[in-house]
N, C-alpha and C positions, 0 to 999 in steps of 0.2 A: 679610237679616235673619235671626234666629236662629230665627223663627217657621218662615222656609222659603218655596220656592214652590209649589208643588201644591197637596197638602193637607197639613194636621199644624201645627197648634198646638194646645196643650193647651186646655180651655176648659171655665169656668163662667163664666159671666156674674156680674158682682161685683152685689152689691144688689140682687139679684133676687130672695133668697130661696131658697137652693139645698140645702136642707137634704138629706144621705143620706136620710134615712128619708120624705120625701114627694116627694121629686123624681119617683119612677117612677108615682108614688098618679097614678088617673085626675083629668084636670080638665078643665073648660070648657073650649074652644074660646079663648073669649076672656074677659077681665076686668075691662075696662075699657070704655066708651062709646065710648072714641076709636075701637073696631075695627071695620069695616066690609066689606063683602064687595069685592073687587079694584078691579072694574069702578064699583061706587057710592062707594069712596072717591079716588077716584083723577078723578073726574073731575065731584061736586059743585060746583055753581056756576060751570062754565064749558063751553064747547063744546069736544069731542076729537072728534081724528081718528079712524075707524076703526082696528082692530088690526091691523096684519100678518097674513094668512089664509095657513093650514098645507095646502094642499088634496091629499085624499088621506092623511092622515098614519097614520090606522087601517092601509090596504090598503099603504103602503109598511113598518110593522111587520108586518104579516102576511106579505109576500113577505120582509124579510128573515129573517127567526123560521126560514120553510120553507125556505128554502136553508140558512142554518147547521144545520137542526137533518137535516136529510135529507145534508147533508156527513159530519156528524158521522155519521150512522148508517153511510153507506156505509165511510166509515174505519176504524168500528168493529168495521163485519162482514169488514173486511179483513183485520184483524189475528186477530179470531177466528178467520178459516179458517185464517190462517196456521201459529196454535196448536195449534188441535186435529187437526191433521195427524196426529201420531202420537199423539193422547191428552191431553186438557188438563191439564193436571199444577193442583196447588193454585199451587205459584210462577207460573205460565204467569197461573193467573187472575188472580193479583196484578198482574203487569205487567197483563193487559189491560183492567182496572180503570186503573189512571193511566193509561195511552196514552187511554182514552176520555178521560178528562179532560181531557188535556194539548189533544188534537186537540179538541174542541171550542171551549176556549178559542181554541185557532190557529183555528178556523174562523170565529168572528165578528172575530176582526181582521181576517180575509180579507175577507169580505163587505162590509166597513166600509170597506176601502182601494177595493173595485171600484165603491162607492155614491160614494165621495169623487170616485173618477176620471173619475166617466160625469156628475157635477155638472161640476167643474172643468172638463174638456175642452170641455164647451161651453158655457163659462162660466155655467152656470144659480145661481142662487141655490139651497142647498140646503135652505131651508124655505121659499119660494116656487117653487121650480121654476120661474121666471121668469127673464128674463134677465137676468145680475145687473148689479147700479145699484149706485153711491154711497150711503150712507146720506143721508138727510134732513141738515141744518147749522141750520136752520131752531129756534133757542131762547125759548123765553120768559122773559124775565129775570128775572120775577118769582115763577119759579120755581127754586128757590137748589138750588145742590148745592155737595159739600163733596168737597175732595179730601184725603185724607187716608190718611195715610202713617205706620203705628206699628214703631216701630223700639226695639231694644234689644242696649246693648252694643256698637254697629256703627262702624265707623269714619267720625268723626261728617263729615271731608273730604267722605268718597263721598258720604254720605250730603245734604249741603247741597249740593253739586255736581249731583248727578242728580236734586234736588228742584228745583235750580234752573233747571237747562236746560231742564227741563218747563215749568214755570214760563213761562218767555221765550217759547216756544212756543204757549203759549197763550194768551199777553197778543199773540201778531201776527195770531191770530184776528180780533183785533178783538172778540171775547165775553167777553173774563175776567169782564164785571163779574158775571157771574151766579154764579162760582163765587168758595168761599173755601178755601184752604189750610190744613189742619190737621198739624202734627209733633206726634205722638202718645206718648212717650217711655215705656220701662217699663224702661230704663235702669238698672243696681243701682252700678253704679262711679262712685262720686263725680269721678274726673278726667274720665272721656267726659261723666259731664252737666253738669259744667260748662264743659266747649268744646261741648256740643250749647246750653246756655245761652248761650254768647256766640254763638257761630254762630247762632241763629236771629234773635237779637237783633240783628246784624247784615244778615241774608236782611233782613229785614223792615223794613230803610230803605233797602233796595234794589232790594224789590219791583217788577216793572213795573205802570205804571197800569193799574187796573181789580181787582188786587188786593190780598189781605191774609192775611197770613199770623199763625198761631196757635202757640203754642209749651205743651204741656201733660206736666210727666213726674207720673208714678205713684210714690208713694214706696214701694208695695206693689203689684208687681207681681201682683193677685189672678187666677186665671184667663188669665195670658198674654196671649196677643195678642185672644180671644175676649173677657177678661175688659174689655180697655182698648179695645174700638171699644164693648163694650156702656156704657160709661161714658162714652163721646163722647157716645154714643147717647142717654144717659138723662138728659144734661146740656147739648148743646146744640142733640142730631138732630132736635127737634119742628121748628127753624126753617129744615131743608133737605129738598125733595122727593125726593132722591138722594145717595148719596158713590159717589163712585170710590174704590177701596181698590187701594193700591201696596205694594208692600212695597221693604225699605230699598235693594235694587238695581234697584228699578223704572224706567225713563224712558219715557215717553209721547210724543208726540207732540199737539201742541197740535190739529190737524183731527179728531186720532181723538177725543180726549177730546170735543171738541163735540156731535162723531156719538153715543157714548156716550150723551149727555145728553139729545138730542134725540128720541134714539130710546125711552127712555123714557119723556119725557114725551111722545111719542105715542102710545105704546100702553101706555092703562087696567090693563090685563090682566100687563104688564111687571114680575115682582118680581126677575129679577136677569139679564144680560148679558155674559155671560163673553168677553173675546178670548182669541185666541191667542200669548200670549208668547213671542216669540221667541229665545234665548238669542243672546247679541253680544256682542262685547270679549274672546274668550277669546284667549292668548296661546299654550298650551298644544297638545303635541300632540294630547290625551286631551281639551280643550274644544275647539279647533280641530274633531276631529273631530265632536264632538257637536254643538257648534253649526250644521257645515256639515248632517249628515242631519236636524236638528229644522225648520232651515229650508227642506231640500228637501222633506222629504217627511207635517211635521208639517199643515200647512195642508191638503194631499188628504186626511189622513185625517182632519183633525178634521171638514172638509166632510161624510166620509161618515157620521160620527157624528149630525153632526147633521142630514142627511138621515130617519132612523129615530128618533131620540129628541128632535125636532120641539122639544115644548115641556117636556121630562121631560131635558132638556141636564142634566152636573154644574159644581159651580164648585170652580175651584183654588185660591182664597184670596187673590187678587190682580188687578190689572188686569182687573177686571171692576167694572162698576156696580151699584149693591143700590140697591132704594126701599126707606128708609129708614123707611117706616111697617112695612110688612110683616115688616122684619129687626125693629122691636123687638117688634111683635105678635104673631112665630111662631117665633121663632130663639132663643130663652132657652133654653141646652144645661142637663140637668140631669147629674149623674155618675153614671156606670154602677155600679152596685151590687158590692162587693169591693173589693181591692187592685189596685193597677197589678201588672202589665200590660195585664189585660184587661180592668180595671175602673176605678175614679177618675173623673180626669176626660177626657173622651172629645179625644184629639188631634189626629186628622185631624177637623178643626170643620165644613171647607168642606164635605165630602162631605151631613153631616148637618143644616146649614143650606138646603143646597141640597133635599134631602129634604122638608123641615119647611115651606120656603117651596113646593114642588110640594102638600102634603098641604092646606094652606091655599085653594089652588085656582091658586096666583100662577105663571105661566110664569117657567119658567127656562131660558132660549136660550144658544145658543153661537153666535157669528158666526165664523168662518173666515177673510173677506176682509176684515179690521180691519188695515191696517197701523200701523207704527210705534207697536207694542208691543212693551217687550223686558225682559229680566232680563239677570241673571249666574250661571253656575252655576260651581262648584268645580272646579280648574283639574286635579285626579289623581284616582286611584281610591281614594285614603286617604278623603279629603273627602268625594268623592262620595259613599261606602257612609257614612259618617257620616251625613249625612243621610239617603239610604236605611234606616238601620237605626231613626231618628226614624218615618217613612213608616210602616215597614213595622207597627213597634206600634200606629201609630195605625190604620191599615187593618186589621186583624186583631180590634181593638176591634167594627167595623162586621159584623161575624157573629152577634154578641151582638143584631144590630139588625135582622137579615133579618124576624125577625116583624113588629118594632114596629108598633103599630096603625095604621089609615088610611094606612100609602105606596103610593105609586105602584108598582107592578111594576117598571117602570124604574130607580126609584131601588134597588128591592133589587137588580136585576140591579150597577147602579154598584156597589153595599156588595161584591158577590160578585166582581166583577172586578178590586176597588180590591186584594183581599185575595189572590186568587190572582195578581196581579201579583207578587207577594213567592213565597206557597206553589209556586208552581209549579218554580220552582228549587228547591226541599227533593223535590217530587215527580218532576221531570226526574231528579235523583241516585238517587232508591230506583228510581225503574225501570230507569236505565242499571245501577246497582248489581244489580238481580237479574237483566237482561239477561244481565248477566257469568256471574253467578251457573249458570244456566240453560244456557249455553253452555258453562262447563265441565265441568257435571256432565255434558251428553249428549257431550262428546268422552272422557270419561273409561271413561263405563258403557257396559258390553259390548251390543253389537244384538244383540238376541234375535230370529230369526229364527223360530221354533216356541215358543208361549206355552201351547200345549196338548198332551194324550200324544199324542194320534193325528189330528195334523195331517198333511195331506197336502203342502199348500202352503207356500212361507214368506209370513212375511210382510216385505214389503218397506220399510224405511223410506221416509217419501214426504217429498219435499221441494219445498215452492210458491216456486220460484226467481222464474218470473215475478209472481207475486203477490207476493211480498217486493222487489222490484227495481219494481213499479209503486205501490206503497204510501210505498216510499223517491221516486221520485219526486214525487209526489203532497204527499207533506210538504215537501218542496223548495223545488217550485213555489210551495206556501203561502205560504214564507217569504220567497224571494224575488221570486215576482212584483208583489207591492206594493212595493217599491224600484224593481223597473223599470219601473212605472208612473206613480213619482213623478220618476223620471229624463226619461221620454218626455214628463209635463207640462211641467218644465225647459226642455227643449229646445225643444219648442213653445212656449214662452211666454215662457221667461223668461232662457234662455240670454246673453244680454247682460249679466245682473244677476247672473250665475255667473262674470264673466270668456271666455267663448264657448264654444261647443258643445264642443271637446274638452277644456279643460281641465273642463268640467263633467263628460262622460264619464268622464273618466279620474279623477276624483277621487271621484267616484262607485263604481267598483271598485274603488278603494285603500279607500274606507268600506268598502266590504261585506268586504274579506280585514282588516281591523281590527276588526268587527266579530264574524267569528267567532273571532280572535283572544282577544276579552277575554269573550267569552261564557261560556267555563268558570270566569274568574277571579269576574267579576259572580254567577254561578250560585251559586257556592260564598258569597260572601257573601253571599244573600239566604237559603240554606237554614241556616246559620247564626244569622244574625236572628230566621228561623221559629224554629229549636230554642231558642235560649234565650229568646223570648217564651213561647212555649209552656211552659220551665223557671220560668217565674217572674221573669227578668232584665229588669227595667225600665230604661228608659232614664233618661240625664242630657242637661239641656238648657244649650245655651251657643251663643253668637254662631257663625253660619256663618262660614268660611273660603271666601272666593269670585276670590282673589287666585293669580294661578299661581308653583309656587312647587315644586321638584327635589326627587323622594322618595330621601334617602342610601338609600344600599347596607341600611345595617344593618336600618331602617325596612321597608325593599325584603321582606328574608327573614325578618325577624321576623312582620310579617302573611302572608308565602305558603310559609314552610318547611315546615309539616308536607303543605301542598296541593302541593306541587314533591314530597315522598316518597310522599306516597299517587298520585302519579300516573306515579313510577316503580313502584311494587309493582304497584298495578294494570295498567298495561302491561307488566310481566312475567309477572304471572301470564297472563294474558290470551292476548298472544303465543305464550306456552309448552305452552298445553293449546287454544287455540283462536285459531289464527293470521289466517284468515278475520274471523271475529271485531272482533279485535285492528285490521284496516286498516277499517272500519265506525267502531270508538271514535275515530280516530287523531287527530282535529280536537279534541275534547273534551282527550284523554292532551295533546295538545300544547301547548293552550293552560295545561294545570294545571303543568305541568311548566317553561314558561316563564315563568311568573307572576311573580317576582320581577321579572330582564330589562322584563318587559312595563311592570309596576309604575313599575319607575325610568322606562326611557327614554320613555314616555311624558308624565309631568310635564315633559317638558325644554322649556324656553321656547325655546333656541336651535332647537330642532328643528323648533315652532310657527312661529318668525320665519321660518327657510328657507322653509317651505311657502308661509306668504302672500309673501314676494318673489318663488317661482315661481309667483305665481299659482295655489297647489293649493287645496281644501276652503276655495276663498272664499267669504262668504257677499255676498248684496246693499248689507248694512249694510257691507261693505269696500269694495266695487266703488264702487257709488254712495252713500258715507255721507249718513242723511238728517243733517237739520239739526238733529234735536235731539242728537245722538250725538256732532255737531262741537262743539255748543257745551258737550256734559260733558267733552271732551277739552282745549277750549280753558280751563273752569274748574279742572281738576284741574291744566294744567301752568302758571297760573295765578292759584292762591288768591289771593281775596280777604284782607286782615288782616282781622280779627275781637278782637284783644286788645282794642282798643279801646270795644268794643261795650257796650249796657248791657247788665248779666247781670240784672235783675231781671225773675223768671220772670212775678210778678202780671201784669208791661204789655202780658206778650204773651197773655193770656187774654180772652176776651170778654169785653168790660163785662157783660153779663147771662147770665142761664142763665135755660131755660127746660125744666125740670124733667119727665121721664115714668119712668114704670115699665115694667120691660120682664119679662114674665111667664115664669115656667119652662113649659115645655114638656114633656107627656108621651109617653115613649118605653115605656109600657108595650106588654108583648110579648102576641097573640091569635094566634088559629090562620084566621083570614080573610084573604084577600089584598083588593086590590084599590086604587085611589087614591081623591081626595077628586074630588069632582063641580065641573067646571069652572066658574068661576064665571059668572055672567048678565052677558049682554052688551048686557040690554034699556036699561041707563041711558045707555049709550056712543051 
């Protein structure tokens, strides 16, 4: 869907009151009667389980805080000896200013992949440090939840196909009856809503028992995707304890979704649930590959994330469960103050829902070991930085938010890594850039040996060959040893579900020479992104491309031509005055220089096909396709007729509505840290 999957929809919540000039004004907490604190709304008038206990969760942020932040020191003061070797120069300090940055950043993913690994390999659960179980299945029926799915623009086949297969999935649970189906439509193209019109009208007398399916489109898309769940929300979310939120390439799995459910309604304290989406169906060289490393090696890390950020987890805007009281009682976005880019209405939503529900007091978890979650992602690098460059504005927004009142520490850490996920490549380029720089001024200018009249000695240039040659390793390792961490879990675990231990190996090194491969090309468009956010260029928003599909030639050099000459100049100057130098850059010069090449044959579907008939960059969902994946395969090469159907939109809405207001939220900015005091667990 156009919204995306991470983070990034635009968002005001429609009818809530969102006016520029009071949205930021301090307000109550709450405003309504219906708001209650986590623990006593959540579990009035009935007996609850106790919550899932975090034990240790203070002392495991505190060890990992001190290893990144003492990594980072030592890398720091590495690179500082290296510099001041013969005199810090003002450019010197400039690089060693972004190298601190850059290496920080690398240091808590580091820490994150060793926390994911030491969970995983012995199989512990990483917010019980128990040994990890199955979720609970265990539902109370009469507590409803909504699944629901807002879609706009999208091609409406896929779209009822992989609504439906979920669907079938869930009804062999044997549990549907407790959930109901909602297609959410913010659709502007009069032909897609009227086949999203017959197609649902059609889904929905073909339902399997135990559901019902709901068909609602927005004539005014207000607020995007944020604006159209808050209008679910305010129109018929009073009558469901939870929704599952999918986005338009979402499929589920029928056990996961129950787990989902259950696990909410066991624990009080529960405001949101995130899995781990795994990307599948790619056809593509450039998705092939992505999909194979998010499924090797996405799962250990999001374990080790969520090992240290306990109950302070973020949500991606999808395939995760929300309690639906808390989303309307603390999740009303109001608009950033100014013009877009940096201002309007705030894009990446998830991030700052997920915020607003921790300030609240409401846990927000990430589970890891949630199977049969999955998406689609963009089949080239054209698409892919499309949406990237959606991301990237919306994360950059989240800067604006580092103060805002009452969050969580954590959540401002999420805002500051959502955002440097992007900046970081504008920053990698000025520091390779004056690296350059740096290097050929000192091959050019003459060593001065005697800097004073009546020197006796020279002085000798010093060069920290070993210290420069263990700092390069050292970042290396960084990068690589969590790859080969998530390889060595592979193999012990799951090798079977890779197609066998060597084709997993060996596709696993074809990812990492692919990887740095497009590194420089990805680079270059995310620093890009950065400068013309930063210039004022706001983005335009339209239906995701998620279909693999041959980037022409022309296409090819027209986005990488002037990054193919700037990486001829630069590798000749370079070479030319600083040869040493020049074989250091050569990985980067190569990849910029090949970028077209790269660009095209990468999109090539044939290319994709070869791979999976040998067996390469397979993922589990190939080897052992689950069930719900065969039966989006068997719908799509299969549609159902739908001409036929009734298209009248009333029959498929709820006979009643059941009316709430859902209140702005204040994001005014203080100079205090700290989060909201977790709520009382005395009524549980």
């Amino acid at each position: 869907m156009s919204y995306e999957t991470d983070p990034r929809a635009p968002g005001v919540s429609q009818g809530v009151g969102t006016s520029p000039d009071v949205a930021l004004q301090e307000r109550p907490e709450s405003t309504s009667s219906s708001i209650a604190a986590p623990a006593e709304a959540s579990t009035a008038g009935r007996s609850t389980p106790p919550a899932q206990r975090m034990p240790m969760l203070g002392l495991r942020r505190l060890v990992f805080f001190t290893l990144a932040i003492v990594t980072s020191l030592q890398g720091a003061y590495m690179m500082f000896d290296i510099l001041r070797a013969n005199g810090l120069t003002v450019l010197e300090g400039a690089i060693l200013g972004l190298f601190v940055c850059m290496f920080a950043w690398l240091t808590m993913s580091f820490w994150s992949a060793i926390a994911g690994f030491l969970v995983v390999i012995t199989r512990r659960d990483p917010l019980t440090l128990k040994r990890a179980a199955p979720l609970s299945e265990t539902l109370d029926p009469n507590r409803r939840i909504a699944l629901v799915m807002p879609v706009y623009n999208e091609d409406t086949a896929r779209v009822i196909a992989g609504l439906e297969a979920t669907c079938h999935s869930l009804a062999a649970t044997g549990k549907a009856d407790a959930f109901d189906v909602f297609l959410l439509s913010d659709t502007t193209d009069s032909e897609i809503a009227d086949a999203e019109r017959r197609a649902a009208a059609a889904l929905s007398e073909r339902m399997p028992g135990g559901l019902t399916l709901y068909y609602r489109r927005r004539e005014r898309n207000i607020g995007r995707k944020v604006g159209n769940l808050a209008e679910f929300c305010c129109r018929w979310g009073d009558a469901y304890e939870s929704m599952i939120v999918l986005d338009a390439d979402s499929v589920m799995g029928g056990e996961t979704l129950v787990r989902l459910a259950a696990t909410m309604q066991a624990n009080p304290r529960l405001g949101l649930l995130q899995t781990v989406p795994l990307p599948a169906r790619s056809n593509t060289l450039f998705g092939r590959f992505l999909q194979f490393a998010a499924t090797l090696y996405s799962p250990m890390l999001a374990a080790g994330q969520s090992v240290w950020q306990g109950d302070t987890a973020n949500y991606w805007g999808h395939n995760a469960i929300i309690r639906i009281e808390a989303f309307v009682n603390h999740c009303g976005l109001p608009p950033l103050p100014g013009k877009a880019p940096m201002g309007g209405e705030i894009l990446s939503h998830d991030f700052v829902e997920a915020a607003l529900l921790r300030r609240a007091g409401w846990e927000v978890r990430l589970h890891a070991g949630l199977e049969d979650s999955y998406e689609e992602l963009p089949g080239n690098m054209v698409d892919y930085a499309k949406r990237d460059r959606r991301w990237c504005q919306g994360n950059m927004q989240h800067l604006r938010l580092l103060l805002a009142r009452g969050l969580h520490p954590i959540n401002r850490l999420h805002f500051l890594l959502g955002a440097l996920a992007y900046m970081a490549s504008l920053l990698w380029l000025i520091m390779l850039g004056l690296s350059t720089v740096d290097a050929v001024v000192r091959a050019v200018a003459k060593v001065r040996f005697f800097n004073e009249g009546y020197q006796l000695f020279p002085e000798w240039p010093e060069s920290k060959v070993a210290m420069i040659a263990s700092l390069l390793v050292i970042t290396v390792l960084m990068l690589l040893l969590p790859k080969l961490l998530g390889v060595i879990v592979g193999l012990l675990q799951r090798r079977r579900d890779f197609g066998g231990g060597v084709r997993l190996a060996f596709s696993a090194l074809v990812e990492v020479l692919f990887s740095i491969l497009i590194a420089p090309l990805m680079m270059a468009f995310h620093a890009w992104f950065v400068v013309s956010v930063l210039a004022g260029r706001t983005v335009s928003w339209s239906s995701q491309v998620r279909g693999g599909r041959l980037i022409p030639w022309s296409v090819a050099w027209r986005r990488t031509g002037a990054m193919t000459l700037l990486g001829l100049l630069w590798g000749g100057v370079s070479y030319y005055f600083a040869p040493l130098f020049f074989w250091w850059l050569s990985p980067v010069l190569l990849g910029m220089v090949a970028s077209a090449p790269l660009l095209r044959y990468t999109s090539s579907i044939r290319a994709g096909e070869w791979m999976q008939r040998h067996g390469l960059v397979c993922i589990p969902a190939e080897v052992n396709p689950p069930w719900v994946l065969t039966r989006l395969e068997q719908l799509e090469a299969n549609p159902p007729n739908d001409e036929t159907a009734d298209v009248d939109a009333e029959s498929l809405l709820p006979e009643t509505e059941r009316r709430q207001t859902m209140p702005t939220q204040s994001l005014r900015a203080w100079w205090g840290l700290g989060g909201a005091k977790p709520p009382s667990t005395e009524s549980a």
